[in-house]
C-alpha positions, 0 to 999 in steps of 0.5 A: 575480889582478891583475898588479902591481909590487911595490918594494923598499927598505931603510930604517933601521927594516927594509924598505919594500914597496910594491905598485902595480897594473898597472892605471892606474886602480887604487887607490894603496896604503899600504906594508907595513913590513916589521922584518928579513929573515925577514920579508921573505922570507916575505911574498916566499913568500907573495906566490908570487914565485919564488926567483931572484926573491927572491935578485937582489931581495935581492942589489940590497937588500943593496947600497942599490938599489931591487928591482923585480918583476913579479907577479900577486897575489890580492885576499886578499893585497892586502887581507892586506898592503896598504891602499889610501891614504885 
């Protein structure tokens, strides 16, 4: 498992999430894009964040801010939804 930040922003076409490892010698890596809400949600699920976490990301979302969490991802899901930056 790594610690990381993930970020959370709407933008006109969906959702930007964008992953960064806590680690300052870590990889940058590509954006997941993400088309509407359900979507969102689910790759909140997925990424284990928990459910008070998923509504005041959601809530600061829906209100044009920028959500930040804290969390610890496996390597699988780093690679399932995030690319490193060529």
């Amino acid at each position: 498992m790594e610690e990381g930040t993930l970020s959370i922003v709407k933008r006109d076409q969906g959702y930007q999430v964008r992953y960064a490892a806590n680690n300052p010698c870590g990889p940058d890596y590509q954006p997941y894009v993400c088309a509407d809400e359900p979507i969102l949600l689910a790759l909140l699920h997925q990424l284990g964040t928990a459910p008070e976490a998923i509504m005041q990301a959601w809530a600061t979302v829906q209100l044009g801010g920028m959500a930040v969490l804290s969390l610890c991802v496996s390597l699988r899901q780093i690679q399932v939804f995030f690319r490193p930056t060529p």
